[in-house]
BAVO-486221 format. One record per residue (C-alpha): residue number from 1; residue in one letter; y, x, z. Coordinates in Angstrom, 2 decimals. Each point is the difference from the previous one (the first is absolute). Layout:
! BAVO-486221
{i->NUM, aa->A, v->Y, u->X, w->Z}
...
END
This chain:
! BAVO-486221
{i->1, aa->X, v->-12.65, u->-23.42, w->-28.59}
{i->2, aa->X, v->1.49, u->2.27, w->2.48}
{i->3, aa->X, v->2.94, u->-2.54, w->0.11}
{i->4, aa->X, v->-2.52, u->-2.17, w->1.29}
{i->5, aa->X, v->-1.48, u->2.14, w->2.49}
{i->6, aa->X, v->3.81, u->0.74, w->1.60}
{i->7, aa->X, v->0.65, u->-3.60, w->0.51}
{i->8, aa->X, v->-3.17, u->-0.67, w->1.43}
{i->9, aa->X, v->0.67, u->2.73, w->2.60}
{i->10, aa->X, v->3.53, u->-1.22, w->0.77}
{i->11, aa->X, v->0.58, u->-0.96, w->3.54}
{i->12, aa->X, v->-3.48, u->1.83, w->1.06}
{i->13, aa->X, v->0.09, u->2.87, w->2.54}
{i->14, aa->X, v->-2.44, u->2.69, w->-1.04}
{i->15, aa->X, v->-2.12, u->2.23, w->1.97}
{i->16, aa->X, v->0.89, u->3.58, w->0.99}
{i->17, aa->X, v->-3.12, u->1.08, w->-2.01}
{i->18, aa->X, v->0.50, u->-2.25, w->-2.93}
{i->19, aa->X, v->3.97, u->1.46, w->-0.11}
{i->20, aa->X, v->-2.42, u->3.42, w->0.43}
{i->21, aa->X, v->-1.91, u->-0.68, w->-2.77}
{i->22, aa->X, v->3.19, u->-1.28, w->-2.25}
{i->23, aa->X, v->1.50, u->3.09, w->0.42}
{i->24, aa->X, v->-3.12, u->2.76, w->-0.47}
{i->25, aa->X, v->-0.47, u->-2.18, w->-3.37}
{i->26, aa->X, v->3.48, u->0.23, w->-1.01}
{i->27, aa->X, v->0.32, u->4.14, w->0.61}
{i->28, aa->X, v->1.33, u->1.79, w->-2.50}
{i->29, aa->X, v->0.92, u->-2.47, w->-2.13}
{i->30, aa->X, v->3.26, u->-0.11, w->-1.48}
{i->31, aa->X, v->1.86, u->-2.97, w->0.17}
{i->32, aa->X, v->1.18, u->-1.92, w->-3.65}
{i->33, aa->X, v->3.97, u->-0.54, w->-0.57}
{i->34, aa->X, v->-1.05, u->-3.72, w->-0.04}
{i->35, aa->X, v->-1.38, u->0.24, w->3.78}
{i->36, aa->X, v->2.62, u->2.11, w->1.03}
{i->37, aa->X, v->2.54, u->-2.43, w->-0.80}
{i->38, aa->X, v->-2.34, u->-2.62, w->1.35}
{i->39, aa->X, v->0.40, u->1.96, w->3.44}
{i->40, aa->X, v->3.74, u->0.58, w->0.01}
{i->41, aa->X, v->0.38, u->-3.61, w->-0.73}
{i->42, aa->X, v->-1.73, u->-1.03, w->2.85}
{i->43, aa->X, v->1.45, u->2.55, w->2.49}
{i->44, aa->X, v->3.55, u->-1.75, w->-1.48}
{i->45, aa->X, v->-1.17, u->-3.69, w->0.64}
{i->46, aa->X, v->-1.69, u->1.50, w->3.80}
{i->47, aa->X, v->3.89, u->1.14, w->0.41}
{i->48, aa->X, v->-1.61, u->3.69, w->1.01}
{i->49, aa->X, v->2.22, u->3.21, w->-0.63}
{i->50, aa->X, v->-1.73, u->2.13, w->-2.55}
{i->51, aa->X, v->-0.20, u->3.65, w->1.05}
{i->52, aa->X, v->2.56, u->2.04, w->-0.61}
{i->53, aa->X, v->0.05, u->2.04, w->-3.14}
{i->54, aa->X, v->-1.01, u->3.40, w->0.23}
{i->55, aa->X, v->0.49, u->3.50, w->-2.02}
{i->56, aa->X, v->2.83, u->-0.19, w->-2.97}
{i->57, aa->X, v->0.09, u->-4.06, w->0.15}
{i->58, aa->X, v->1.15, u->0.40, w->3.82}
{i->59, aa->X, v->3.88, u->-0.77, w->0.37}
{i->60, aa->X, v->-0.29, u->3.20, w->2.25}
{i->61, aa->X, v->-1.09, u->1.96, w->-2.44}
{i->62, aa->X, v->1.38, u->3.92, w->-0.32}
{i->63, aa->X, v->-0.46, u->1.40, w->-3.68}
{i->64, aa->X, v->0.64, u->3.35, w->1.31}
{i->65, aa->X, v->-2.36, u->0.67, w->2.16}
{i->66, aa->X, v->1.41, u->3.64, w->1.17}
{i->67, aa->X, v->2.26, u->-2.37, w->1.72}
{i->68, aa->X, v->-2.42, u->-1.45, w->2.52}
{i->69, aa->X, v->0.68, u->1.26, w->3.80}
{i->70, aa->X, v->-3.02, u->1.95, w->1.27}
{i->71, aa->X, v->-2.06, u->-1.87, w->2.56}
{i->72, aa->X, v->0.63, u->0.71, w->3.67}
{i->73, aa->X, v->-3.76, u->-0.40, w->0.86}
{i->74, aa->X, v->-1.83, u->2.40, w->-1.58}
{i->75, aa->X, v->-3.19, u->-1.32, w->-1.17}
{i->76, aa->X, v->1.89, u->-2.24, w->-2.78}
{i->77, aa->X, v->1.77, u->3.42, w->-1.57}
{i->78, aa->X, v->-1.65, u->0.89, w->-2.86}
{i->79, aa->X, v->0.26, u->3.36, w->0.13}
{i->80, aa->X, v->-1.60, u->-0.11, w->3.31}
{i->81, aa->X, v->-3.32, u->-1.77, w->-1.10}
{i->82, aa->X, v->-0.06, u->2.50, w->-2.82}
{i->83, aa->X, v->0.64, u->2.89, w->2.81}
{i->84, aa->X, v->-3.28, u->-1.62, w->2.04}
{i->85, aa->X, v->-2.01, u->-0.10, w->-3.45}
{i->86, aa->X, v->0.96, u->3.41, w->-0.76}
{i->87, aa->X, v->-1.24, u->1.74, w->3.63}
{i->88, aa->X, v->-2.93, u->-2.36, w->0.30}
{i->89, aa->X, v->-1.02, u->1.46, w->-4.24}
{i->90, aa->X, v->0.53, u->3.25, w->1.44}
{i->91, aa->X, v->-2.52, u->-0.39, w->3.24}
{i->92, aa->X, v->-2.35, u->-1.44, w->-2.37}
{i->93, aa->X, v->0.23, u->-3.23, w->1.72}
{i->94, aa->X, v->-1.71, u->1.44, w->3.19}
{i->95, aa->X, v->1.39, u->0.14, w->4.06}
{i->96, aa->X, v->0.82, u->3.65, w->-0.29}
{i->97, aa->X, v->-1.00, u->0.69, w->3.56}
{i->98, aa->X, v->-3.28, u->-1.54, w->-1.13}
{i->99, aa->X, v->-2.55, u->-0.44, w->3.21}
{i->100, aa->X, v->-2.51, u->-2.26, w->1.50}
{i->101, aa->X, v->3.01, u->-1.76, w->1.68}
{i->102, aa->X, v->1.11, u->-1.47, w->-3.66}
{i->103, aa->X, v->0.92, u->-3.48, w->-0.32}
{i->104, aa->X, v->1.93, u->-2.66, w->-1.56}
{i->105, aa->X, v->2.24, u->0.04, w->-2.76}
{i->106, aa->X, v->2.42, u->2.71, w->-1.61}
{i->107, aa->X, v->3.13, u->1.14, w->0.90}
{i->108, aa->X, v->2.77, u->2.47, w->-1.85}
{i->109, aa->X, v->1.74, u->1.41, w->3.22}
{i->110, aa->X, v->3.01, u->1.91, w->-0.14}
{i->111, aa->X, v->-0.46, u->3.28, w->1.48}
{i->112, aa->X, v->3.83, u->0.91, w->0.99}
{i->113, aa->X, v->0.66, u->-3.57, w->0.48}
{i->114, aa->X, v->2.02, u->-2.79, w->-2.44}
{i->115, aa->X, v->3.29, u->-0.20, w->2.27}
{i->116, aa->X, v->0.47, u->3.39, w->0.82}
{i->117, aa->X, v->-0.52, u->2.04, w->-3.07}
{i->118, aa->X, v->1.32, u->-3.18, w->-2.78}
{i->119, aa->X, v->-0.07, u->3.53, w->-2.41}
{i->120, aa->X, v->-3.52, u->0.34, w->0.38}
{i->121, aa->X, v->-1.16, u->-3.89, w->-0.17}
{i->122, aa->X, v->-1.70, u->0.21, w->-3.83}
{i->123, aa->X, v->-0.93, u->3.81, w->0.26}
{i->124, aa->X, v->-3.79, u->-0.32, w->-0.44}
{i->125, aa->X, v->-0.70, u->2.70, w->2.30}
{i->126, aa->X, v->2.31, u->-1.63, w->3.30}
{i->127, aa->X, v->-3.14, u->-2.15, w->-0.62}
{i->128, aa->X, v->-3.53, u->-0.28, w->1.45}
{i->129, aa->X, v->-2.84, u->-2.40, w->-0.67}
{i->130, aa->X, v->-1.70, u->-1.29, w->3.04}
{i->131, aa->X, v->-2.27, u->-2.49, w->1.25}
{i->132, aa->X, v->1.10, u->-3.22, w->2.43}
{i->133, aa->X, v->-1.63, u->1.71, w->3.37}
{i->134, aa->X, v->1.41, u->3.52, w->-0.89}
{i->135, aa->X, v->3.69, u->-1.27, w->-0.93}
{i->136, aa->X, v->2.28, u->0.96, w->2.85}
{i->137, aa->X, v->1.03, u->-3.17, w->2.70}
{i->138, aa->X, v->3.57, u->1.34, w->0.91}
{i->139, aa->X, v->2.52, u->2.42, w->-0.68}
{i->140, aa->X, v->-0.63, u->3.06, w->2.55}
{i->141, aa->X, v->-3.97, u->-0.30, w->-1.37}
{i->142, aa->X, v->1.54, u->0.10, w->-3.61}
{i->143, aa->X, v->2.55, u->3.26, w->1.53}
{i->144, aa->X, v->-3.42, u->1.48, w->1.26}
{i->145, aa->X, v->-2.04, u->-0.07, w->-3.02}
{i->146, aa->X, v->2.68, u->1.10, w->-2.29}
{i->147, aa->X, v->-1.25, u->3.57, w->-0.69}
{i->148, aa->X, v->-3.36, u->-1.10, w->0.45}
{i->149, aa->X, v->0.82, u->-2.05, w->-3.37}
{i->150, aa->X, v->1.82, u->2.31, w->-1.67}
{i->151, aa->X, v->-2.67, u->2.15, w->-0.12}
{i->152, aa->X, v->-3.15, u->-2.49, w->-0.85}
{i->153, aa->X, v->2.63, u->-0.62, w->-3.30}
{i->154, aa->X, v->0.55, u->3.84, w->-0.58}
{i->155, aa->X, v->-3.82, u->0.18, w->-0.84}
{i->156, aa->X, v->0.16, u->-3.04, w->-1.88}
{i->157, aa->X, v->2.01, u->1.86, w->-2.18}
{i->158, aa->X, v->-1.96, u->2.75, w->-1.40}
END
């Protein structure tokens, strides 16, 4: 029957809601080997490149991942995200300067800063957790507030 309903829809251009409404029915629901195949032997007849394989079935693959170079941006390190989980646990998820001036979201900021002090950059306590509005805008407000940081994470400590 639903070999019948496919061929009646062939050559018909459906609706944004009705391709909506396809795909809300159709969420999470796994997909049978027999449709699978059904899909890769269509994307072969459209002539489309299928994605390229990803994790151990990659041709790129490393199986020793100690070999991996580090990221240059930060924010994809690992050890960095675990650094901002780490001081944001330790604030208890709050802006540590904490006033009616809050706003927006979280932020880990290094207190002696990332390029400066590379011996400090996963020490928990080079870190402070602040709000959007109260995270510094530049480098000589970061210089300024230094010791004001330094000692709003002291008191965290205790």
């Amino acid at each position: 029957m639903s070999e019948n309903i496919s061929k009646s829809l062939t050559g018909r251009k459906l609706s944004d809601e009705h391709r909506k409404n396809v795909g809300l029915a159709q969420k999470g629901k796994k997909l049978s080997d027999e449709h699978k195949d059904n899909i890769r032997k269509s994307i072969k007849k459209l002539g489309i490149e299928p994605p390229h394989p990803r994790g151990e079935d990659s041709p790129t693959w490393v199986q020793d991942r100690t070999l991996l170079k580090q990221g240059e941006k930060k924010h994809l390190d690992g050890r960095y995200r675990e650094w901002m989980g780490a001081v944001k646990k330790r604030d208890n998820w709050k802006c540590k300067i904490m006033d009616e001036n809050c706003s927006g979201r979280l932020e880990s900021h290094h207190i002696l800063d990332w390029v400066n002090y590379p011996e400090l950059r996963y020490e928990i306590n080079n870190g402070i957790t602040l709000c959007h509005a109260h995270h510094p805008r530049g480098r000589a407000e970061e210089k300024r507030l230094v010791l004001d940081f330094q000692g709003l994470v002291s008191v965290s400590r205790k």
